[in-house]
MOPAC internal coordinates of N, CA, C and O (Angstrom, degrees):
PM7 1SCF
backbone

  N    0.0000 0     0.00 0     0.00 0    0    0    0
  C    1.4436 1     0.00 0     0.00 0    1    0    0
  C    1.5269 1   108.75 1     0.00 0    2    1    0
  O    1.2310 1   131.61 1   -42.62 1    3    2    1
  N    1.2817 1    95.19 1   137.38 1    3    2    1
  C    2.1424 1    91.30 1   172.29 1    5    3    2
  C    1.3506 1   113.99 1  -104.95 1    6    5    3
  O    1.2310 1   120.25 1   -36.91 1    7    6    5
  N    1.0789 1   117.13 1   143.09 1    7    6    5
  C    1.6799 1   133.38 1   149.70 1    9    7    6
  C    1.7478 1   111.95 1   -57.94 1   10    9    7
  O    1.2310 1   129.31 1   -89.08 1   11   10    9
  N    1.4692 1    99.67 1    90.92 1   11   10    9
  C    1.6512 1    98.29 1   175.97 1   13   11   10
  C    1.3004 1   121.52 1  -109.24 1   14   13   11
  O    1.2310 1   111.77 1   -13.38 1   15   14   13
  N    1.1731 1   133.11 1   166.62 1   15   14   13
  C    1.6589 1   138.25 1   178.02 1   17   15   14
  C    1.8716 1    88.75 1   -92.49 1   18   17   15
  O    1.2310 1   117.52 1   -36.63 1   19   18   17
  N    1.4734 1   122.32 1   143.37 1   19   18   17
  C    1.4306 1   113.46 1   164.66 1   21   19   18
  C    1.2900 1   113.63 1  -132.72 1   22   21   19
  O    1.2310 1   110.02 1   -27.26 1   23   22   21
  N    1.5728 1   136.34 1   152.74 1   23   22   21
  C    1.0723 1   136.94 1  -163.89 1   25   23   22
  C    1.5655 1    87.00 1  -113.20 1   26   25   23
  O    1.2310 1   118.40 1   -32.32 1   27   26   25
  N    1.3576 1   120.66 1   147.68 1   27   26   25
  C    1.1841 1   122.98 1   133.24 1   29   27   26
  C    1.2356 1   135.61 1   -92.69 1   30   29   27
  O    1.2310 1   119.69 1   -35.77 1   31   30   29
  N    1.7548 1   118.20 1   144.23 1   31   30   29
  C    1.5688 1   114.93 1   167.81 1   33   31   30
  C    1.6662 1   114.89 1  -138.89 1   34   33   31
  O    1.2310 1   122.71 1   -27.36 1   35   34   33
  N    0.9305 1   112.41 1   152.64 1   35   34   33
  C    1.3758 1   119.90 1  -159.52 1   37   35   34
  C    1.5733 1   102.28 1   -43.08 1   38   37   35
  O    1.2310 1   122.52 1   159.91 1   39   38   37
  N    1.5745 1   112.78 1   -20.09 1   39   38   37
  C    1.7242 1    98.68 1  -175.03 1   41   39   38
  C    1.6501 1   109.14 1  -113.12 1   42   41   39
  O    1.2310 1   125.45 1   164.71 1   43   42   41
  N    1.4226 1   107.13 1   -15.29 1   43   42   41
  C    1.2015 1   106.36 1   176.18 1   45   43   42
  C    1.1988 1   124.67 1  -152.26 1   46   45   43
  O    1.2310 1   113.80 1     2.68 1   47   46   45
  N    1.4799 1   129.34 1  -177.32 1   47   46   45
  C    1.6958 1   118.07 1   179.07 1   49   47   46
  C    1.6413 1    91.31 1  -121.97 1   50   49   47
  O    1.2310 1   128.66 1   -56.14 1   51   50   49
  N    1.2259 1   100.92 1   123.86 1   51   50   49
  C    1.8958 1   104.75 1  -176.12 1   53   51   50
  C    1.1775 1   106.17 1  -109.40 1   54   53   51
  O    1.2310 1   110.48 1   -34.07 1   55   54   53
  N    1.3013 1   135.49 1   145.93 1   55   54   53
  C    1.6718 1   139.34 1   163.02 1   57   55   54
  C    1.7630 1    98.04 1   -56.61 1   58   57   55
  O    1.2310 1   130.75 1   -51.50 1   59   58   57
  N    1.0374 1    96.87 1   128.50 1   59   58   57
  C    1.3635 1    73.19 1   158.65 1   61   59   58
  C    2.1791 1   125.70 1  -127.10 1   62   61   59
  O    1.2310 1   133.10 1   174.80 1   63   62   61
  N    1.5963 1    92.29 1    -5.20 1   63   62   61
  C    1.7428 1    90.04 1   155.22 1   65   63   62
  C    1.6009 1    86.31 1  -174.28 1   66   65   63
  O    1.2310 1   123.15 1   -27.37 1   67   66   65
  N    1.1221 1   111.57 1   152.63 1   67   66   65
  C    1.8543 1   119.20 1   158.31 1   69   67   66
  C    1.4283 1   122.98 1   -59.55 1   70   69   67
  O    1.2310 1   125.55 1   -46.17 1   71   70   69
  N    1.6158 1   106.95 1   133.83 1   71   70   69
  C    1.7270 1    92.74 1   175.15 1   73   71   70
  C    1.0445 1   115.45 1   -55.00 1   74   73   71
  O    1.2310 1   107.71 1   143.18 1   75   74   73
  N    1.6092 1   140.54 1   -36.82 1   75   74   73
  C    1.5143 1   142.51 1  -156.40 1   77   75   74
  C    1.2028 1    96.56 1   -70.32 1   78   77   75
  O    1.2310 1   115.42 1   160.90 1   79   78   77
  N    1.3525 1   126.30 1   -19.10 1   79   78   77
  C    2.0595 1   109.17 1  -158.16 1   81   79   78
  C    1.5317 1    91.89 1  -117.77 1   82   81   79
  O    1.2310 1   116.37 1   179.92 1   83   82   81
  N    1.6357 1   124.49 1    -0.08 1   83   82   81
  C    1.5707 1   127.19 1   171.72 1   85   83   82
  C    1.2144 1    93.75 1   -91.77 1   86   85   83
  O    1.2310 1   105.07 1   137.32 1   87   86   85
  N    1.1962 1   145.23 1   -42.68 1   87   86   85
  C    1.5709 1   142.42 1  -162.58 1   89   87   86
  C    1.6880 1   109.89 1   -42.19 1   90   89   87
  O    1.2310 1   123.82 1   100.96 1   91   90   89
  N    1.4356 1   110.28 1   -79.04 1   91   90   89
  C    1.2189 1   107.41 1   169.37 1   93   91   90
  C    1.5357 1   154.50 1   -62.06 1   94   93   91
  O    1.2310 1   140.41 1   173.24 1   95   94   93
  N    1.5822 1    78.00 1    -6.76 1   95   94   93
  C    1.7978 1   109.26 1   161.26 1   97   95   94
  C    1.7763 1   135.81 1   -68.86 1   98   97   95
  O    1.2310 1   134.84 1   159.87 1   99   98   97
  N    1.8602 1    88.90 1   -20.13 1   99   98   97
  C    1.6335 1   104.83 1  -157.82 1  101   99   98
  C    1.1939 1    99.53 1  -146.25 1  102  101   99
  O    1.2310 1   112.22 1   -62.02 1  103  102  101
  N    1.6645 1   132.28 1   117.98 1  103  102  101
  C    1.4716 1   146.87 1  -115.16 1  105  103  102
  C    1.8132 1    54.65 1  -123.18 1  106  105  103
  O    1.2310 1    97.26 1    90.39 1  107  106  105
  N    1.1947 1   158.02 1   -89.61 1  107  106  105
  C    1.3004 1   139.96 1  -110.96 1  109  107  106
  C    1.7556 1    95.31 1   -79.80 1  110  109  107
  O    1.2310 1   121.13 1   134.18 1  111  110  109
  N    1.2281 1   115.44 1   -45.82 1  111  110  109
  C    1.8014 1   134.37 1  -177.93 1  113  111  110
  C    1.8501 1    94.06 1   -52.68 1  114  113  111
  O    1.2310 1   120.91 1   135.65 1  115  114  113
  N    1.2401 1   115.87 1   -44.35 1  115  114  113
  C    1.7963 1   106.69 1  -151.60 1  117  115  114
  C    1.8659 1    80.07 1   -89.98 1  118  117  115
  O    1.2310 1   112.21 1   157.45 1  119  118  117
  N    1.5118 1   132.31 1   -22.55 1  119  118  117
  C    1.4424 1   112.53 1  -163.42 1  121  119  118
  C    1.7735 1    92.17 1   -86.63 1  122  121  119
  O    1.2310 1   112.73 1   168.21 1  123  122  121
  N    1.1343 1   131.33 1   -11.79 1  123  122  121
  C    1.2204 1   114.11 1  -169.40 1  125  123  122
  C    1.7771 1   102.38 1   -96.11 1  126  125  123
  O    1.2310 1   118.90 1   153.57 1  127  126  125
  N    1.6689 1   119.70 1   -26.43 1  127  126  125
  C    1.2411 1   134.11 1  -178.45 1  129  127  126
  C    1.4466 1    88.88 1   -61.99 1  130  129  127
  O    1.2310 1   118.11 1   110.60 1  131  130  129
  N    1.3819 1   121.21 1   -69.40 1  131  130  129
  C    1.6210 1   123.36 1  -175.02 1  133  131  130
  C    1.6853 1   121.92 1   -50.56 1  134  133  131
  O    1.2310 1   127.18 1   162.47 1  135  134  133
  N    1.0955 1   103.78 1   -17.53 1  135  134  133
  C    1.2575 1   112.68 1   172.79 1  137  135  134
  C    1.6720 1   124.33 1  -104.29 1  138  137  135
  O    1.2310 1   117.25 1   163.29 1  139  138  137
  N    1.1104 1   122.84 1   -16.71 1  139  138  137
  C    1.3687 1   140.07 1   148.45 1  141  139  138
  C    1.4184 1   122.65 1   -52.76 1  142  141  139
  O    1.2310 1   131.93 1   121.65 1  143  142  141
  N    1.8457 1    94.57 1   -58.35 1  143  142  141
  C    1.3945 1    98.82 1   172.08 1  145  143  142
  C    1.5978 1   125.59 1   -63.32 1  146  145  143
  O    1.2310 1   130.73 1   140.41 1  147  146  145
  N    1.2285 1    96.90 1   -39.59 1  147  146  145
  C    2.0649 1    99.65 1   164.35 1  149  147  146
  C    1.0938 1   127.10 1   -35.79 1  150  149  147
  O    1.2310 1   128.41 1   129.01 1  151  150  149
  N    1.8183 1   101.41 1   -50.99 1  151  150  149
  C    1.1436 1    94.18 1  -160.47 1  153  151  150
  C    1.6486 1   107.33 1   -95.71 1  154  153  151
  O    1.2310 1   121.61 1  -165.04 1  155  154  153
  N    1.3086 1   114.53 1    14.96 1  155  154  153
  C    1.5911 1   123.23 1   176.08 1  157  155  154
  C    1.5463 1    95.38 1   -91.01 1  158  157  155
  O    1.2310 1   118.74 1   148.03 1  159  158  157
  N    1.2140 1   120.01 1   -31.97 1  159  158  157
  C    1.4993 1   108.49 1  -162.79 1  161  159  158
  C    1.3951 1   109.39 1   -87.44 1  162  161  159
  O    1.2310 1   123.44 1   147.13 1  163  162  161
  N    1.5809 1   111.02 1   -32.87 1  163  162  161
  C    1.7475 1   107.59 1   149.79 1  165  163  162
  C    0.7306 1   107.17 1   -50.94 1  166  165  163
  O    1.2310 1   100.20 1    78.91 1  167  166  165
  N    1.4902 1   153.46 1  -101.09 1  167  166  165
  C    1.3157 1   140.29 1  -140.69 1  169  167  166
  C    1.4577 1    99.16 1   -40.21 1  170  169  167
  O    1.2310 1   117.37 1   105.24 1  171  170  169
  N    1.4028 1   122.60 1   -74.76 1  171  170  169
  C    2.0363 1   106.30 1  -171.70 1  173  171  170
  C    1.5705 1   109.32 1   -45.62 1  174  173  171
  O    1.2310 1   109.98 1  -176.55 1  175  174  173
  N    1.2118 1   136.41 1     3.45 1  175  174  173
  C    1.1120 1   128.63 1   179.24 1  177  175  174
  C    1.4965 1   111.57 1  -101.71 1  178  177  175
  O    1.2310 1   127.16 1   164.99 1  179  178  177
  N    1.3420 1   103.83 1   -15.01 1  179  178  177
  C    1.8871 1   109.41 1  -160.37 1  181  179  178
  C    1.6713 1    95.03 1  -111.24 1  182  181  179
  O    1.2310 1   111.67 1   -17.29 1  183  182  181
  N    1.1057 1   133.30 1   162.71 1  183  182  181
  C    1.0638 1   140.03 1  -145.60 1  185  183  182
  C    1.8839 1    87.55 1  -111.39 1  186  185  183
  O    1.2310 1   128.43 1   -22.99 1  187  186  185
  N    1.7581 1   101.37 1   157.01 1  187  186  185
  C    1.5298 1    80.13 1  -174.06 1  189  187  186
  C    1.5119 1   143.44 1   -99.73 1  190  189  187
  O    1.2310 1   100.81 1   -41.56 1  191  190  189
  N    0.6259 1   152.47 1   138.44 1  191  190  189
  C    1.7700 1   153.55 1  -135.40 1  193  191  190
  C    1.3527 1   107.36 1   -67.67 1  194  193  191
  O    1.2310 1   122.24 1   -63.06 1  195  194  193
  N    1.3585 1   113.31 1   116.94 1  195  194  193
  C    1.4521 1   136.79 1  -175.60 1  197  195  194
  C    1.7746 1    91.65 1   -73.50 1  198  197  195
  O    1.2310 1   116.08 1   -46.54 1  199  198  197
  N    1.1459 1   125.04 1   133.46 1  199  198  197
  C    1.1851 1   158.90 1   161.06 1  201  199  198
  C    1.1729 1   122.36 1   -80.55 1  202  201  199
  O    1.2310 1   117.17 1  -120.15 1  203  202  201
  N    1.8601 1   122.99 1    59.85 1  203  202  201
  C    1.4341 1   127.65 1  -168.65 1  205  203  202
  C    1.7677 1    98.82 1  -125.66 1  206  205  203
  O    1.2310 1   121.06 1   -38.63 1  207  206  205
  N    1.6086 1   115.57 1   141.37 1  207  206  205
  C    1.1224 1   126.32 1   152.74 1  209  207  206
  C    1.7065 1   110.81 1   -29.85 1  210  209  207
  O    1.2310 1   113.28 1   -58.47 1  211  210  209
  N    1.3663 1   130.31 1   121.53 1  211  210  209
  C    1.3959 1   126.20 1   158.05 1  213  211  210
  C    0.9550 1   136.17 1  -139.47 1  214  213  211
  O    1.2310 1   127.10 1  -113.97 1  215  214  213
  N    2.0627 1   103.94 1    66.03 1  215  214  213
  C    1.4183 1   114.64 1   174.00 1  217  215  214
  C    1.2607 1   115.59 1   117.16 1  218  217  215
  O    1.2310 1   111.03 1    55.18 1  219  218  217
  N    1.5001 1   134.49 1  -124.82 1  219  218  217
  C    1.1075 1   149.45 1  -171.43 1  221  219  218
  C    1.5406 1   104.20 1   -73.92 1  222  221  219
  O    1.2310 1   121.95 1   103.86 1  223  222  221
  N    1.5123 1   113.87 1   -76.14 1  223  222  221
  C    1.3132 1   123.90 1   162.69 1  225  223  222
  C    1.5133 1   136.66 1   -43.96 1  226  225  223
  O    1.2310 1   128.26 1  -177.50 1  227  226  225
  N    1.1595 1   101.71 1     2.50 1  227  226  225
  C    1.9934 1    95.18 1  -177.35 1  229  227  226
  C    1.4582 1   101.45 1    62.31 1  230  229  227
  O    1.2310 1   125.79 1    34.97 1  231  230  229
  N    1.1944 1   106.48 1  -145.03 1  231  230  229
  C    1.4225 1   122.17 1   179.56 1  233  231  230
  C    1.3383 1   121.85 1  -117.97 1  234  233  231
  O    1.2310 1   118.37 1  -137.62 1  235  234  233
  N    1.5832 1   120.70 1    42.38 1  235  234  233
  C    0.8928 1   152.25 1  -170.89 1  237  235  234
  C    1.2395 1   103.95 1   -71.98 1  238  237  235
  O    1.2310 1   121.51 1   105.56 1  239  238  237
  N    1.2834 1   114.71 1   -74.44 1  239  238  237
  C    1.5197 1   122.00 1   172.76 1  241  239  238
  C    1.7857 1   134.60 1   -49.04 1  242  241  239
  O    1.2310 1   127.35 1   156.23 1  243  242  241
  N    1.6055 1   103.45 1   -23.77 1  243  242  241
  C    1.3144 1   113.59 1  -176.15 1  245  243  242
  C    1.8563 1    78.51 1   -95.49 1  246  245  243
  O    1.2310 1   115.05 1   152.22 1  247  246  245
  N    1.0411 1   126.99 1   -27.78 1  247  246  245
  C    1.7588 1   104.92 1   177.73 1  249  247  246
  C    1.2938 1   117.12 1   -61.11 1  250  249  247
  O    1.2310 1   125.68 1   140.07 1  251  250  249
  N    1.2451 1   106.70 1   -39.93 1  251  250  249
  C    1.7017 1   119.04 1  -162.41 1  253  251  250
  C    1.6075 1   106.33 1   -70.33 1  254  253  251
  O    1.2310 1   131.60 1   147.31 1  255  254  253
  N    2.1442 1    95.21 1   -32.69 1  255  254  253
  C    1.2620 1    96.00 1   179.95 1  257  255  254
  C    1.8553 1   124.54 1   -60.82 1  258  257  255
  O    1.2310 1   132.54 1   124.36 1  259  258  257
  N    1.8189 1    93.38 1   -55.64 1  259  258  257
  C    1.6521 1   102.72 1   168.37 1  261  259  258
  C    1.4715 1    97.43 1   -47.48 1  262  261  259
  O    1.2310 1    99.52 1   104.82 1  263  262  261
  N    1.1141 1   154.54 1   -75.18 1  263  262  261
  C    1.3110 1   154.11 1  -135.08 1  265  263  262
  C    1.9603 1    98.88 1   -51.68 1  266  265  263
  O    1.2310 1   124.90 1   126.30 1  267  266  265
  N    1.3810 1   108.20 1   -53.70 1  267  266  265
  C    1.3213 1   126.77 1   164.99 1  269  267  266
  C    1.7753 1   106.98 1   -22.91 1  270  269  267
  O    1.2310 1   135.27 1   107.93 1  271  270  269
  N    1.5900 1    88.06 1   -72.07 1  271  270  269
  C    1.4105 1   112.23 1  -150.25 1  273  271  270
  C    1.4666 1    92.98 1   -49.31 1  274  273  271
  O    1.2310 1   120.09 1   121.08 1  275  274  273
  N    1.5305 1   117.43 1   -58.92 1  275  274  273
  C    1.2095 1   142.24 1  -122.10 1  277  275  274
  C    2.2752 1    86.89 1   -79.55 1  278  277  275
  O    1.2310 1   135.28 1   142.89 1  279  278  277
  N    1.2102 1    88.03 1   -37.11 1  279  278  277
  C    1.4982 1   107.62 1  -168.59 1  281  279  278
  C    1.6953 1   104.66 1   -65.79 1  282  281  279
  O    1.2310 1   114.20 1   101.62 1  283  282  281
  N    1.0256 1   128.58 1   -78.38 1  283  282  281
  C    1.5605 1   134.04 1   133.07 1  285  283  282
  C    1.7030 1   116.76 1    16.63 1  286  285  283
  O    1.2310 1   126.92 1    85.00 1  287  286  285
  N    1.2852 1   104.30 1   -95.00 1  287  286  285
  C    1.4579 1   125.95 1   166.89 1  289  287  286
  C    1.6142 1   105.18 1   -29.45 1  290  289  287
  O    1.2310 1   120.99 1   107.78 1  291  290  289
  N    1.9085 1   115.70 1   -72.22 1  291  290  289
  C    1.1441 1   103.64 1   172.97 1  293  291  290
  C    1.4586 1   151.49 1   -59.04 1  294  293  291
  O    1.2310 1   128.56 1   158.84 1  295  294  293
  N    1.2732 1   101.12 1   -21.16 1  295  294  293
  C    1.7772 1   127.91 1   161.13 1  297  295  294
  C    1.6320 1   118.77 1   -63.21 1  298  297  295
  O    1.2310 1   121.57 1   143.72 1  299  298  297
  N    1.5892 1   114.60 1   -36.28 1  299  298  297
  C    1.4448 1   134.45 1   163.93 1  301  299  298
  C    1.5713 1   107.00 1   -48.70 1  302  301  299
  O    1.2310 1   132.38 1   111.53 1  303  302  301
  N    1.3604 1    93.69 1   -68.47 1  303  302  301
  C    2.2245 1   124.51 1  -166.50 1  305  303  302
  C    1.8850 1    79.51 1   -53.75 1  306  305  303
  O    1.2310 1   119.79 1   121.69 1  307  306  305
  N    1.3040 1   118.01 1   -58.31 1  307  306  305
  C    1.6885 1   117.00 1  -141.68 1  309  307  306
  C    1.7393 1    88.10 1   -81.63 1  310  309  307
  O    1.2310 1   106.82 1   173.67 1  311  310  309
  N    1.3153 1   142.13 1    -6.33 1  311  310  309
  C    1.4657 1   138.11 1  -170.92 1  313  311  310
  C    1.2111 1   107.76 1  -105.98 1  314  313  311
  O    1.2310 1   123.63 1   127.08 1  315  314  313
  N    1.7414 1   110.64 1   -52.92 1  315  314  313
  C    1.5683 1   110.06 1  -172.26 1  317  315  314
  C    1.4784 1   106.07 1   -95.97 1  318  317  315
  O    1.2310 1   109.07 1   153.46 1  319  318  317
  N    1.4694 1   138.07 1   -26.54 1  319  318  317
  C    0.9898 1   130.98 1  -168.14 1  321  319  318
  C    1.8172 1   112.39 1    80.35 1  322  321  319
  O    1.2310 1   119.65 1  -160.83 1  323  322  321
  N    1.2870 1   118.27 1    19.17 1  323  322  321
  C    1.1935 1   123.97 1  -168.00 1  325  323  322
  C    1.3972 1   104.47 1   -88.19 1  326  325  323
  O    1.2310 1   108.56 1   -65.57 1  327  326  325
  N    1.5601 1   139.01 1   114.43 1  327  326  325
  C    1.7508 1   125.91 1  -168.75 1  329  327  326
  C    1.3572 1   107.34 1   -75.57 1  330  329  327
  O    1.2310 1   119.68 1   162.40 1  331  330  329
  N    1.7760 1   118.21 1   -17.60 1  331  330  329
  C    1.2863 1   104.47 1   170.53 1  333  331  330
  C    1.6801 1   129.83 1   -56.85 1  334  333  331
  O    1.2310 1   114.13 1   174.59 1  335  334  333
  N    0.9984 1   128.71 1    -5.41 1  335  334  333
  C    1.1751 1   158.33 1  -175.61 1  337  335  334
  C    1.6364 1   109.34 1   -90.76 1  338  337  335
  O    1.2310 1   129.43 1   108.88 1  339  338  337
  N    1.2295 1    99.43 1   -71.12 1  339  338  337
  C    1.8403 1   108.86 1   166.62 1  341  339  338
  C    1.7214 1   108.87 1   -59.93 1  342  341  339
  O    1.2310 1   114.91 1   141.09 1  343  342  341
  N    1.2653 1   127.26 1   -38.91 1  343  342  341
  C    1.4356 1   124.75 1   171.38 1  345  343  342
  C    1.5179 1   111.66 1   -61.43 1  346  345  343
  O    1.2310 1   117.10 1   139.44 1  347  346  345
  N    1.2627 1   123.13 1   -40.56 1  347  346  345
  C    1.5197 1   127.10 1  -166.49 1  349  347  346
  C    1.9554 1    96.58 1   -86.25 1  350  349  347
  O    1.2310 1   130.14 1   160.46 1  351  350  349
  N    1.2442 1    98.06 1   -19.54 1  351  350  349
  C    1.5598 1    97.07 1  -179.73 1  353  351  350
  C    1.6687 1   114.18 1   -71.86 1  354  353  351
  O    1.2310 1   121.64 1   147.00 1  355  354  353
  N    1.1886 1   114.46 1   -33.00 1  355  354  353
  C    1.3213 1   132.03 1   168.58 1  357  355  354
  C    1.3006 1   119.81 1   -60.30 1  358  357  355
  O    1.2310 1   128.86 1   125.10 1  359  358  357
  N    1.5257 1   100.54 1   -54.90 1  359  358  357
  C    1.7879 1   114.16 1   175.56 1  361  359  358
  C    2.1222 1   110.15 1   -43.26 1  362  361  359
  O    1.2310 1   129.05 1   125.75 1  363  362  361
  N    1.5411 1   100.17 1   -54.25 1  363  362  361
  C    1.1671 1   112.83 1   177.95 1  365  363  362
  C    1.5453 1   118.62 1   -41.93 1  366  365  363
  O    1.2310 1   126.74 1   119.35 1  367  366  365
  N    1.4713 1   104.64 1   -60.65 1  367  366  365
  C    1.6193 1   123.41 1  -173.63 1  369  367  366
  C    1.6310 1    95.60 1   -61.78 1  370  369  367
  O    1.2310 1   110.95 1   138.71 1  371  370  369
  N    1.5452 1   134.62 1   -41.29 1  371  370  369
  C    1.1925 1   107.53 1  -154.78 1  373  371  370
  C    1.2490 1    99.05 1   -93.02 1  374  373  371
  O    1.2310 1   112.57 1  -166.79 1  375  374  373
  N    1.3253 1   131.64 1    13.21 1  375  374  373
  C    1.1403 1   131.35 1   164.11 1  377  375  374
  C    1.7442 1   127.77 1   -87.06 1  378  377  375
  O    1.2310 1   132.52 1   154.23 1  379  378  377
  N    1.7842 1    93.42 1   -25.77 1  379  378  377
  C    1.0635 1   119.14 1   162.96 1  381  379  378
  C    1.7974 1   134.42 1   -25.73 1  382  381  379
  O    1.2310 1   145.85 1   118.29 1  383  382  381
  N    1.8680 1    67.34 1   -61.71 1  383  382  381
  C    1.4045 1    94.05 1  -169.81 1  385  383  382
  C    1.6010 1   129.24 1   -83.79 1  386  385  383
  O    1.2310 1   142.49 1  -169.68 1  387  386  385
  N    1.0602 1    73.93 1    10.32 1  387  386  385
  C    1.7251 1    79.83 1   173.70 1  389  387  386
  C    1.3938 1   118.77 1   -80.84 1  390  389  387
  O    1.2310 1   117.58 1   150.87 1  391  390  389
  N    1.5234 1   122.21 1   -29.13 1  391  390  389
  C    1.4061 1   115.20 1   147.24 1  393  391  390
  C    1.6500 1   116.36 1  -124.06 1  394  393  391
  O    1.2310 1   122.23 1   -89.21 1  395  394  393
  N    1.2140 1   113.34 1    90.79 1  395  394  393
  C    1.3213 1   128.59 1  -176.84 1  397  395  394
  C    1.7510 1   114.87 1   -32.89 1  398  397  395
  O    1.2310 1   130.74 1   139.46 1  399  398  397
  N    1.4752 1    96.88 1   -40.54 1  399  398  397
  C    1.4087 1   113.79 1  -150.01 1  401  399  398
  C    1.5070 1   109.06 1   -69.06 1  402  401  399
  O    1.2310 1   124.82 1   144.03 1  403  402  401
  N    1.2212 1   108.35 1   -35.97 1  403  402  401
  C    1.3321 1   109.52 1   153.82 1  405  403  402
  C    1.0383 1   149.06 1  -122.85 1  406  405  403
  O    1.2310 1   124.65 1  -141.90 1  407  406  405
  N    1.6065 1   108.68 1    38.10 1  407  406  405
  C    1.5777 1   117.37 1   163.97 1  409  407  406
  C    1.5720 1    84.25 1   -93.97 1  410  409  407
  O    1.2310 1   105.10 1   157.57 1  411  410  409
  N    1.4972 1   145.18 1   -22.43 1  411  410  409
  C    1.2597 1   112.38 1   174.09 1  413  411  410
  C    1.2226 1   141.73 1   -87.41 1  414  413  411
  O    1.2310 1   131.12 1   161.43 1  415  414  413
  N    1.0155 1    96.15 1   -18.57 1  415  414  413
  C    2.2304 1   134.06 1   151.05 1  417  415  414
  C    2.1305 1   109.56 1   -44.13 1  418  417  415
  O    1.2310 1   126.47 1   159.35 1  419  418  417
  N    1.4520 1   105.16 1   -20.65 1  419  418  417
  C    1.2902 1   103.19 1  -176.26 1  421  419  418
  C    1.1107 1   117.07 1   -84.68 1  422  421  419
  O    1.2310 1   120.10 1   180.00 1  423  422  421

């Protein structure tokens, strides 16, 4: 499956180029890809986020954080096709889930 940009027109919906082959075409597209990708490859580098009440906020903030992560990671998994990416995406969520209530509150 590809990641495409699409135009609409009153008679049809046309591809009109792939993100992968705009990336290196468009200094604003490749700084945000390069910067996505960073911050996906930290996360596989950083150990994964403990899911504890801290304080005022609950765990609000470590949700918003996975939410981050999780977003990152999947943009990585959905560009390179790399499963380490989709494996660490999992790692995140099941950590997630240990209090549901407010990773969906984030």
């Amino acid at each position: 499956m590809c990641v495409c940009f699409f135009r609409e027109s009153l008679f049809a919906l046309t591809v009109v180029q792939p993100v992968p082959a705009m990336i290196p075409k468009d200094p604003y597209l490749k700084g945000w890809n390069d910067t996505i990708f960073g911050n996906a490859t930290a996360v596989l580098n950083a150990p994964v986020k403990k899911f504890v009440l801290d304080g005022s906020s609950g765990a609000l903030d470590i949700a918003r954080e996975i939410k981050e992560r999780v977003k990152n990671l999947a943009y990585a998994y959905r560009m390179s096709n790399d499963s380490a990416y989709a494996e660490r995406i999992w790692a995140e969520l099941l950590v997630s889930n240990s209090n549901p209530w407010y990773f969906v509150r984030s």
